[in-house]
TIDO-343954 format. One record per residue: residue number from 1; x, y, z of N, C-alpha, C in turn. Coordinates in Angstrom, 2 decimals. Each point is the difference from the previous one (the first is absolute). Example, Ala and Ser with C-alpha at 12.3 -4.5 7.8 and 13.67 -1.06 7.14 Angstrom:
2
{lumtor = 1&n.east = 13.19&n.north = -5.69&n.up = 7.80&ca.east = -0.89&ca.north = 1.19&ca.up = 0.00&c.east = 0.90&c.north = 1.20&c.up = 0.00} .
{lumtor = 2&n.east = -0.35&n.north = 1.05&n.up = -0.72&ca.east = 0.82&ca.north = 1.19&ca.up = 0.06&c.east = -0.77&c.north = 1.09&c.up = 0.73} .
% end
This chain:
116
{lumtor = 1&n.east = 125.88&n.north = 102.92&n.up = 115.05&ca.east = -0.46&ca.north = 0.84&ca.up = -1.09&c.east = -1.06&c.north = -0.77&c.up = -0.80} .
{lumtor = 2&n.east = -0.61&n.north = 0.57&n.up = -0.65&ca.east = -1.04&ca.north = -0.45&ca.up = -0.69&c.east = 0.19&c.north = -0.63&c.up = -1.35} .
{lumtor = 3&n.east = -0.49&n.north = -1.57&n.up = -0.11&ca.east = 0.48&ca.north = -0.26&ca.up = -1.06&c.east = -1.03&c.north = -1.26&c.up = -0.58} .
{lumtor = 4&n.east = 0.11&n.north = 0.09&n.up = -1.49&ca.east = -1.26&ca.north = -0.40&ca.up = -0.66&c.east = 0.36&c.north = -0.42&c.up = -1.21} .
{lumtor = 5&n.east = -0.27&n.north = -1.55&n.up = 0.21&ca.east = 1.11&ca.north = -0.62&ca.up = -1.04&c.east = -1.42&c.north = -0.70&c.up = -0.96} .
{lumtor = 6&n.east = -0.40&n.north = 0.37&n.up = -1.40&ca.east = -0.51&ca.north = -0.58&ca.up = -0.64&c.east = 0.30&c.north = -1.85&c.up = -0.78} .
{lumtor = 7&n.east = -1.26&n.north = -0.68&n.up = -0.40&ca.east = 0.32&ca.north = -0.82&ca.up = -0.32&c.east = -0.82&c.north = -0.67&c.up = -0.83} .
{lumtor = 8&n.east = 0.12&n.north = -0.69&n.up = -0.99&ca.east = -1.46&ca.north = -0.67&ca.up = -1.02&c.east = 0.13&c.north = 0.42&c.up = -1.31} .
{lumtor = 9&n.east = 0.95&n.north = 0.63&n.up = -0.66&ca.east = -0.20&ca.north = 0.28&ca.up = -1.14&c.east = 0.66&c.north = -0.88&c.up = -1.02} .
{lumtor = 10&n.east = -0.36&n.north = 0.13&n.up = -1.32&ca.east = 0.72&ca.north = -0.56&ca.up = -1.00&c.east = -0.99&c.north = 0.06&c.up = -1.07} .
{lumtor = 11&n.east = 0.05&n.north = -0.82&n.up = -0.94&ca.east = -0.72&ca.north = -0.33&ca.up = -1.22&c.east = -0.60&c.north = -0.87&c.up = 0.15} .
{lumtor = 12&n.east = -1.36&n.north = 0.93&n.up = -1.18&ca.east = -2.07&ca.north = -0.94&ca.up = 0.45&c.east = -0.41&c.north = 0.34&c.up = -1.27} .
{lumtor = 13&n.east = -0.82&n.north = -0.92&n.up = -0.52&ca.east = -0.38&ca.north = 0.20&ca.up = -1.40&c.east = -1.40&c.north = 0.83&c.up = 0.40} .
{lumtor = 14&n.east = -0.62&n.north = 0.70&n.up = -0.92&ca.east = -0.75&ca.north = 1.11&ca.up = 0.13&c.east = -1.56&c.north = -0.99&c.up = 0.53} .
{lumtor = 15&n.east = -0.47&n.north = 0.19&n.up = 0.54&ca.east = -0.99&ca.north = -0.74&ca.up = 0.98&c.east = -0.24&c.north = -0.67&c.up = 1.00} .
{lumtor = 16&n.east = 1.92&n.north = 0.19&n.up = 0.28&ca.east = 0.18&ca.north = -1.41&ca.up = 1.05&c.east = 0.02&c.north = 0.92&c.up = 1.41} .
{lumtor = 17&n.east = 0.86&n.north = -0.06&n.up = 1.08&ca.east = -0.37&ca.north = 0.14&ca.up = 1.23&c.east = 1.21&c.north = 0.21&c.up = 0.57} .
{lumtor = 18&n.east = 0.34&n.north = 0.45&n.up = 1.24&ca.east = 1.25&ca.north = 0.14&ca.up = 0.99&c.east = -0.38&c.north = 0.54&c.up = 1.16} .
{lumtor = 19&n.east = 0.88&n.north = -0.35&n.up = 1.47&ca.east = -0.29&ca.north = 0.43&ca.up = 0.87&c.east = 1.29&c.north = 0.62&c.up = 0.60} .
{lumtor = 20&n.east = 0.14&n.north = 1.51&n.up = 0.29&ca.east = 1.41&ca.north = 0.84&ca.up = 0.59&c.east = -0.43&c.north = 0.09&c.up = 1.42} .
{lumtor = 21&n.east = 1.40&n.north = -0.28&n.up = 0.35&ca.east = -0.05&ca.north = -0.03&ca.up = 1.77&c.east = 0.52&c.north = 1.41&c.up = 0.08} .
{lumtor = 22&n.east = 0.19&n.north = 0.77&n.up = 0.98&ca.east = 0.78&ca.north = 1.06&ca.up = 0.35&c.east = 0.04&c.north = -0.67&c.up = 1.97} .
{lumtor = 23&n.east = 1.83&n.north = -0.54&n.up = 0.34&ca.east = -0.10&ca.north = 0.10&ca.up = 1.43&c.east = 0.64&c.north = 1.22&c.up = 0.54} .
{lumtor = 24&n.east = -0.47&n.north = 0.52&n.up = 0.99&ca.east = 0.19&ca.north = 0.86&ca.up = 0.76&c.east = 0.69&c.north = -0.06&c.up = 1.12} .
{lumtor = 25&n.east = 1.00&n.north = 1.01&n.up = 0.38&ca.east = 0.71&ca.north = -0.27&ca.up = 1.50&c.east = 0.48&c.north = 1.26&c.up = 0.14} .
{lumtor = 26&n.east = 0.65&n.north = 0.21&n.up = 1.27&ca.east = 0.01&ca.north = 1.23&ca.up = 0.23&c.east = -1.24&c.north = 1.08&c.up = 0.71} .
{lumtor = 27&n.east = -0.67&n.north = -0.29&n.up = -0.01&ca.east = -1.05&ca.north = 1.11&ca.up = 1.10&c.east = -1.40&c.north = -0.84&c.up = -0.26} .
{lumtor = 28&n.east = -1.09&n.north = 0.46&n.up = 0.79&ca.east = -1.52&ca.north = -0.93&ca.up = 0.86&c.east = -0.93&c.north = -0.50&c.up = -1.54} .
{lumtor = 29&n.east = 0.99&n.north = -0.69&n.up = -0.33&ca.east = -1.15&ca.north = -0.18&ca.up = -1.13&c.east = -1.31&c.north = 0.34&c.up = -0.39} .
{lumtor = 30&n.east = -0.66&n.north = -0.86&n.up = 0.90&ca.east = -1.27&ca.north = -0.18&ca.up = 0.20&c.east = -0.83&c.north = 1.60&c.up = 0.83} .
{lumtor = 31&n.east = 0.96&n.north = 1.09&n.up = -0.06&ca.east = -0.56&ca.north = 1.04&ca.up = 0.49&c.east = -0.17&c.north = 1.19&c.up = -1.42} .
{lumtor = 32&n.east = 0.52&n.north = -0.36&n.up = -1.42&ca.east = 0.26&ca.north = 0.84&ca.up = -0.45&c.east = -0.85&c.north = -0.75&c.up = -0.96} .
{lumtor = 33&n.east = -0.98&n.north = 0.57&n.up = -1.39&ca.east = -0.15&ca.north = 0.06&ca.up = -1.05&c.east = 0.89&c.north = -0.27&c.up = -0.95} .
{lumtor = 34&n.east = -0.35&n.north = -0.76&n.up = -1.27&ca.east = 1.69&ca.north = -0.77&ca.up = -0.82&c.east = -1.44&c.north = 0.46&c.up = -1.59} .
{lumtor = 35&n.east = 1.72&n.north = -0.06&n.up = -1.06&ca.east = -0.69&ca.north = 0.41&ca.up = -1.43&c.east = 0.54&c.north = -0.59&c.up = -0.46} .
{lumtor = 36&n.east = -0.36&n.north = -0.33&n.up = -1.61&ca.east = 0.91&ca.north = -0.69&ca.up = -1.13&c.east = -0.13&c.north = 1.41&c.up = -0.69} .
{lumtor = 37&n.east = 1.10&n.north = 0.12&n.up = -1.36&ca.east = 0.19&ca.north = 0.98&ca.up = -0.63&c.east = 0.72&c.north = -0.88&c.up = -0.69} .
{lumtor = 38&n.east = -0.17&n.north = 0.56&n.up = -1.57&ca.east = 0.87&ca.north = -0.63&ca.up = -0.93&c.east = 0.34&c.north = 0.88&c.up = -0.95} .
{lumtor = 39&n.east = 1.08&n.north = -0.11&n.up = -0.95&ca.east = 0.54&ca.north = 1.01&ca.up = -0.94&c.east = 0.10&c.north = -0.88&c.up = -1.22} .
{lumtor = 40&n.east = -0.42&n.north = 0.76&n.up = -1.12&ca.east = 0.13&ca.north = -0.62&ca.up = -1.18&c.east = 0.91&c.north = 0.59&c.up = -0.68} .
{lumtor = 41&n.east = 0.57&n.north = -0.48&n.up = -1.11&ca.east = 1.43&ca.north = 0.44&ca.up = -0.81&c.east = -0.80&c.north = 1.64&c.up = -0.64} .
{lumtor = 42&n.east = 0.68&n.north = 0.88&n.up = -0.01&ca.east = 0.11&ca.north = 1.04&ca.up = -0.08&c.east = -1.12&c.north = 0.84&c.up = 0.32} .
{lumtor = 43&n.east = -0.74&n.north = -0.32&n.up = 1.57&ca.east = -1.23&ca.north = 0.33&ca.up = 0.91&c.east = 0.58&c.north = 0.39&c.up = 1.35} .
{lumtor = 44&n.east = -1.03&n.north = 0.91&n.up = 0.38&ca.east = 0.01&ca.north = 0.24&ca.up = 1.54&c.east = -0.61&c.north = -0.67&c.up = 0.64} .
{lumtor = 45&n.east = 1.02&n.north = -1.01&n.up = 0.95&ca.east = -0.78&ca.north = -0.40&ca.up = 1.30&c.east = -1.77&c.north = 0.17&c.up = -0.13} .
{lumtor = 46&n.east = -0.57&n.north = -1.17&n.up = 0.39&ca.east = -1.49&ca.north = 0.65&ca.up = 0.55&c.east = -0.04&c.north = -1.41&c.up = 1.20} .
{lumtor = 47&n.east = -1.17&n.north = 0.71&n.up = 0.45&ca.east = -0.66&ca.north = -0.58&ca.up = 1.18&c.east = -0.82&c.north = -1.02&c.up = -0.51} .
{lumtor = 48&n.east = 0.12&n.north = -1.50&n.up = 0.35&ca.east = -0.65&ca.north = -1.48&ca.up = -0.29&c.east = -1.16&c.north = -0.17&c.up = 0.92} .
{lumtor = 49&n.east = 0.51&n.north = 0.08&n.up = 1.25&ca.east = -1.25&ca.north = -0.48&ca.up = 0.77&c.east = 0.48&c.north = 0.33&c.up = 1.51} .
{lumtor = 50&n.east = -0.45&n.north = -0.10&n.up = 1.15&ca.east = 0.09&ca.north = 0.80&ca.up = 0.92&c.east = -0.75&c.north = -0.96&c.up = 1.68} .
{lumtor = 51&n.east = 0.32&n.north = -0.17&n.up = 0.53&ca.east = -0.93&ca.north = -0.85&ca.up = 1.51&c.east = 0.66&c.north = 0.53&c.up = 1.21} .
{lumtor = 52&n.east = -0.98&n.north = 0.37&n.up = 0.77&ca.east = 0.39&ca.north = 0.37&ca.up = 1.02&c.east = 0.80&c.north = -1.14&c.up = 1.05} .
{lumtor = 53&n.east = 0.17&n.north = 1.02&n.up = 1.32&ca.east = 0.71&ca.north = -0.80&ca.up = 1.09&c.east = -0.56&c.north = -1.23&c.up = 0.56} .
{lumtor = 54&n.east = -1.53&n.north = 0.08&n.up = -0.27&ca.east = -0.74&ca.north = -1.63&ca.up = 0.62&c.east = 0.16&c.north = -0.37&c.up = -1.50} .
{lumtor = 55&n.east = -0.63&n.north = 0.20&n.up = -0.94&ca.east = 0.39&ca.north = -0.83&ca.up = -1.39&c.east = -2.19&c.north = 0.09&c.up = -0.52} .
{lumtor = 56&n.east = -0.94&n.north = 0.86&n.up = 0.91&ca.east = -1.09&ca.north = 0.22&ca.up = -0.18&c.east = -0.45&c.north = 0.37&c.up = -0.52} .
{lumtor = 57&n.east = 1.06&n.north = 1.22&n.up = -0.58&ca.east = -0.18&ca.north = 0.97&ca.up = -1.23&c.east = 0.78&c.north = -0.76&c.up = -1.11} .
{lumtor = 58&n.east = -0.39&n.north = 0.96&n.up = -1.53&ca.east = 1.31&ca.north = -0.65&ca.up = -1.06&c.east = -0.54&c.north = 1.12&c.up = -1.41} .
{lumtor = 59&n.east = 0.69&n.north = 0.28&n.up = 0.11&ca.east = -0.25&ca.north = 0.97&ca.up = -1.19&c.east = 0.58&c.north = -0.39&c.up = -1.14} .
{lumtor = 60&n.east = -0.20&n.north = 0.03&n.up = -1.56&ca.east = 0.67&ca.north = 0.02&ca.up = -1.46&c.east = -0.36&c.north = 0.68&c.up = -0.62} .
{lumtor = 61&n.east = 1.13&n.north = 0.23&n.up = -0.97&ca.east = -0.12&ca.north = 0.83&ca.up = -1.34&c.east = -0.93&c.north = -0.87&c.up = -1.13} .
{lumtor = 62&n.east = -1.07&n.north = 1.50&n.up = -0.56&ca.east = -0.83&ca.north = -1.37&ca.up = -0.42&c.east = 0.68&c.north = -0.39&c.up = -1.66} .
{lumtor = 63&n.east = 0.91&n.north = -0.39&n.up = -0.44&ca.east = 0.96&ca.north = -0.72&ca.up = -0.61&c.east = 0.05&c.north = -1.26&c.up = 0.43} .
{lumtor = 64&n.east = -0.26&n.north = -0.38&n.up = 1.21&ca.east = 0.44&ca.north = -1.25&ca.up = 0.60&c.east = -1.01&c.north = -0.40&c.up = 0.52} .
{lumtor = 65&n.east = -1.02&n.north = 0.67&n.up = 0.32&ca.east = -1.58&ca.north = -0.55&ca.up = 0.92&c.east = -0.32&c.north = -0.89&c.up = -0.50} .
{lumtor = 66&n.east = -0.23&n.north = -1.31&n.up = 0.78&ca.east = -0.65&ca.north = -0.94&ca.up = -0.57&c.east = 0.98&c.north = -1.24&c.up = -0.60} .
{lumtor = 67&n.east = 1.09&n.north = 0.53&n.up = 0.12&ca.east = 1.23&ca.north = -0.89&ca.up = -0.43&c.east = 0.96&c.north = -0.22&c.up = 1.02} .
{lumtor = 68&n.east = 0.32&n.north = 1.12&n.up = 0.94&ca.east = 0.92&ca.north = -0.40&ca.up = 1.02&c.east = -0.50&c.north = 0.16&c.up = 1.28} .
{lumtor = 69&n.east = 0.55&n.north = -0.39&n.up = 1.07&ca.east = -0.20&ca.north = -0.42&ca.up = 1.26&c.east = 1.07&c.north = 0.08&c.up = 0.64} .
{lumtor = 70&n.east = -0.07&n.north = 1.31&n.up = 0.99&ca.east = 0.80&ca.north = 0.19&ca.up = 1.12&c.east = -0.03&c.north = -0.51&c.up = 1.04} .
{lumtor = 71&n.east = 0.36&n.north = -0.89&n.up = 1.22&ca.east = -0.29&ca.north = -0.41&ca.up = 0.99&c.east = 1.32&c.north = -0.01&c.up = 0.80} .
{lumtor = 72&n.east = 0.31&n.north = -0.06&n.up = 1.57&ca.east = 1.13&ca.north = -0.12&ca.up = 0.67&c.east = -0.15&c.north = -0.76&c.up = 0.91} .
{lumtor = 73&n.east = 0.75&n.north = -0.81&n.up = 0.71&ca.east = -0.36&ca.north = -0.95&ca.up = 1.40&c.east = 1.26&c.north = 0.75&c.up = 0.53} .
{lumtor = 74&n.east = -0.67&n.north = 0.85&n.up = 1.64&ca.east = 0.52&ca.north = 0.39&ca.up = 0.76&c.east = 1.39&c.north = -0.50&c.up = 0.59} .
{lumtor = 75&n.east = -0.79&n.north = -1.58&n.up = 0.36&ca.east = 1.23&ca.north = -0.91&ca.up = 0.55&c.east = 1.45&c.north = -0.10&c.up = -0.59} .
{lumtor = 76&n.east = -0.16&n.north = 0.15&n.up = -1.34&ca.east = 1.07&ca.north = -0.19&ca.up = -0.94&c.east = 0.89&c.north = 0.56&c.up = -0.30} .
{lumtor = 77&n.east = -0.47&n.north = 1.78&n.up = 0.26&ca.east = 0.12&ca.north = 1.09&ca.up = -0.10&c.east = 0.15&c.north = 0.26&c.up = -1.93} .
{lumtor = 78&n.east = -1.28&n.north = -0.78&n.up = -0.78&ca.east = 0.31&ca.north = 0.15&ca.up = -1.05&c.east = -0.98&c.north = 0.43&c.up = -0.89} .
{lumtor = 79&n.east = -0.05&n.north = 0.57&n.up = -1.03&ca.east = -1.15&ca.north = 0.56&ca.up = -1.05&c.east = 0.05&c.north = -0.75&c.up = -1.42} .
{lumtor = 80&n.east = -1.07&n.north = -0.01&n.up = -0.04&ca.east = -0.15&ca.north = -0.98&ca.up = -1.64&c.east = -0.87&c.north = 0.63&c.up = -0.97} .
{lumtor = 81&n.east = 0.24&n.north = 0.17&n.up = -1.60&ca.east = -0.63&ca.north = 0.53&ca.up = -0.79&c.east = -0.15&c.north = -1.41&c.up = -1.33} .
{lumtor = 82&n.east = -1.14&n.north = -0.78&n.up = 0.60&ca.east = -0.30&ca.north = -1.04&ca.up = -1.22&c.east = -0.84&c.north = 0.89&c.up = -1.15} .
{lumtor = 83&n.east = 1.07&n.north = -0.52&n.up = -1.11&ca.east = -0.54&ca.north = 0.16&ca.up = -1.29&c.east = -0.36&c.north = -0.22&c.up = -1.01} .
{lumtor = 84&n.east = -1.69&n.north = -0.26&n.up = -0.40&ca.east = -0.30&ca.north = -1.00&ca.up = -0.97&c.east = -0.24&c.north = 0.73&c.up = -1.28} .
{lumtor = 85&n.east = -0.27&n.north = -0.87&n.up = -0.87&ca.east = -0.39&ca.north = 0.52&ca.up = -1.53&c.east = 1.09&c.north = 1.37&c.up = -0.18} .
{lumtor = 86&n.east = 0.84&n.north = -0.44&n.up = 0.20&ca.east = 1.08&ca.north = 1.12&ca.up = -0.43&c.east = 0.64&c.north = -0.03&c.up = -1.47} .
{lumtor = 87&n.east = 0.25&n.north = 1.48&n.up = -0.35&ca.east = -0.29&ca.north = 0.35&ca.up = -0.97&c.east = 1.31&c.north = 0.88&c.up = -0.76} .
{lumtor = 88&n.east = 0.39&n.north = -0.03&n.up = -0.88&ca.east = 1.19&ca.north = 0.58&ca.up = -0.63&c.east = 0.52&c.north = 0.93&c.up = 0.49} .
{lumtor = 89&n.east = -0.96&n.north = 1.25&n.up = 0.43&ca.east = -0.06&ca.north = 1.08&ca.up = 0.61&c.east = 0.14&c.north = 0.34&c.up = 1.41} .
{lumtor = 90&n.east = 0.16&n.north = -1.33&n.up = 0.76&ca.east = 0.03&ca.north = -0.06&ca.up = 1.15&c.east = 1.87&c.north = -0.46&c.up = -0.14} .
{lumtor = 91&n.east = 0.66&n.north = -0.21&n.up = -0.71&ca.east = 1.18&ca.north = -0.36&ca.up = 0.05&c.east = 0.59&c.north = 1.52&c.up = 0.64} .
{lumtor = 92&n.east = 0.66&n.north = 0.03&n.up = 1.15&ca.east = 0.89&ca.north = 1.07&ca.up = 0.73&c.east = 1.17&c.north = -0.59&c.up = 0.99} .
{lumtor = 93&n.east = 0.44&n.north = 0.50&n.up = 0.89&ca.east = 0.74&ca.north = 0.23&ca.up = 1.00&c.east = -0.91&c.north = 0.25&c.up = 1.38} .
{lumtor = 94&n.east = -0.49&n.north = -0.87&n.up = 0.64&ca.east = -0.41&ca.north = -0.04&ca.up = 0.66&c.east = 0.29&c.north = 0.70&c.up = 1.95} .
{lumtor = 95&n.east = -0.54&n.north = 0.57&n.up = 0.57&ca.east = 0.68&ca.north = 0.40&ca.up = 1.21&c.east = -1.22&c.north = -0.48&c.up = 1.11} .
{lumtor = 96&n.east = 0.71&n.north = -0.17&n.up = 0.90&ca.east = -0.69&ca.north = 0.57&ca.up = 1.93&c.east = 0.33&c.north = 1.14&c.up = 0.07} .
{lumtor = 97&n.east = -0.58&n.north = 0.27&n.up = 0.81&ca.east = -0.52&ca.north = 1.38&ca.up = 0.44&c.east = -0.14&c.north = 0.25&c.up = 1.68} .
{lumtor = 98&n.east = 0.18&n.north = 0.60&n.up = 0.84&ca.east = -0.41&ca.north = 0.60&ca.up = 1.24&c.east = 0.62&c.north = 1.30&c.up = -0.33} .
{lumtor = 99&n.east = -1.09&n.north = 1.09&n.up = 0.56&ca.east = 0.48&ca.north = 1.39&ca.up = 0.79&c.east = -0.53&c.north = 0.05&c.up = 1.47} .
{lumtor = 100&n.east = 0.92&n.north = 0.48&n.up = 0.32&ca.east = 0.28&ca.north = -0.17&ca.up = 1.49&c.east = 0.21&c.north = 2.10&c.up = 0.47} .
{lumtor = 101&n.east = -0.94&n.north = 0.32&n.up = 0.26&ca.east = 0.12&ca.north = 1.00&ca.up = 0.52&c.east = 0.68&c.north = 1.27&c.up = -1.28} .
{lumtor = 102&n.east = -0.70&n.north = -0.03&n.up = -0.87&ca.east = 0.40&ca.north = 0.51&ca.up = -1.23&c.east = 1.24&c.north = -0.52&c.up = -0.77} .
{lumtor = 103&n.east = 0.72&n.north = -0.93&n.up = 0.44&ca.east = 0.86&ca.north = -0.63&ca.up = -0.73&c.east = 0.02&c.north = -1.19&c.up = -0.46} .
{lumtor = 104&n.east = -0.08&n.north = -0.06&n.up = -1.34&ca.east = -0.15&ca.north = -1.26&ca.up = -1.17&c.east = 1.37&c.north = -0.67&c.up = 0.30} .
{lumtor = 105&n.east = -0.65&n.north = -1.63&n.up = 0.22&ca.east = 1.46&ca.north = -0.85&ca.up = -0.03&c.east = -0.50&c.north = -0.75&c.up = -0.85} .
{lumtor = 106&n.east = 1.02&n.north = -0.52&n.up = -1.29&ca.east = -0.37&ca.north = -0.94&ca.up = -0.82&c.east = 0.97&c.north = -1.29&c.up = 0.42} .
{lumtor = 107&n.east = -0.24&n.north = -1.08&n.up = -1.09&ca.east = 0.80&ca.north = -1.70&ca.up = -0.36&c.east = 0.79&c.north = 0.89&c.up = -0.62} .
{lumtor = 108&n.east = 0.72&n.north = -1.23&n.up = -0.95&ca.east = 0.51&ca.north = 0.01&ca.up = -1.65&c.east = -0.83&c.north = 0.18&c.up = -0.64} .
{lumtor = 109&n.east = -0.99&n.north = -0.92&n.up = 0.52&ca.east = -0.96&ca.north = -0.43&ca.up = -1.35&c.east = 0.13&c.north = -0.97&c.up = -0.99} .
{lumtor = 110&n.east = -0.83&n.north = -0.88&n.up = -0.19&ca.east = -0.07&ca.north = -0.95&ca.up = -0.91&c.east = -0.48&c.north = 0.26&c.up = -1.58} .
{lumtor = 111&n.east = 0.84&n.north = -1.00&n.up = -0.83&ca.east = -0.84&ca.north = 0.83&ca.up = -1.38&c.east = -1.04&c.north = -1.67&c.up = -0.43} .
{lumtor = 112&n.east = -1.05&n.north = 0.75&n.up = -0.28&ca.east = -1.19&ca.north = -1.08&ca.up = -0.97&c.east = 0.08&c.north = 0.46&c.up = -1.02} .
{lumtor = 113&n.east = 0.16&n.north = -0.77&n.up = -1.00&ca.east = -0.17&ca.north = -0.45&ca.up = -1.93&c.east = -1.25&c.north = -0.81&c.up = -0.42} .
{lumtor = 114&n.east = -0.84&n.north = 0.99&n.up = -0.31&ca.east = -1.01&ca.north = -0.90&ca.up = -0.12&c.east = -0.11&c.north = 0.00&c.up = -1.82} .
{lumtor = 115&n.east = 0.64&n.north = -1.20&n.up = -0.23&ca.east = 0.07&ca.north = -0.49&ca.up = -1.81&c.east = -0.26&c.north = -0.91&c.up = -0.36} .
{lumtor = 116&n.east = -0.36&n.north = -0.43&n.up = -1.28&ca.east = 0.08&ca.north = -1.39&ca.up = -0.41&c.east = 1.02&c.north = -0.35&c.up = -0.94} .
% end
């Protein structure tokens, strides 16, 4: 079964930086497109950033353009969302993401606090 265990979060003072792993197992990694999504305290879910199955493409919300960086190494079967100059507002609950044939599988999800 498909499963997608987040990792990297905690507390960052507002400018500083972090890098979330999401590993993957359970079905062709490297054949499917992967997302971050995060939820903030009393928010809906949104969409962070987005890379396809080679990792050629990468899409973001522009909230985050210019600040985060999606990338995955196939081999690993893993996805990464480094995040710099982060910002109060960026403090959420962090998720992975795959849909697989119209069905969304998420992590837990990690939570980032971004305070001083």
């Amino acid at each position: 079964q498909v499963q997608l265990v987040e990792s990297g979060g905690g507390l960052v003072q507002p400018g500083g930086s972090l890098r979330l792993s999401c590993a993957a197992s359970g079905f062709t990694f490297s054949n499917w497109a992967m997302r971050w999504y995060r939820q903030a305290p009393g928010k809906e879910r949104e969409l962070v950033a987005g890379i396809t199955d080679t990792g050629a493409g990468t899409k973001y919300a522009d909230s985050v353009k210019g600040r985060f960086t999606i990338s995955r190494d196939n081999s690993k079967n893993t996805v990464y969302l480094q995040m710099n100059s982060l910002k109060p507002e960026d403090t959420a609950v962090y998720y992975c993401n795959v849909n697989k044939y119209g069905t969304d599988y998420w992590g837990k999800g990690t939570l980032i606090t971004v305070s001083s």
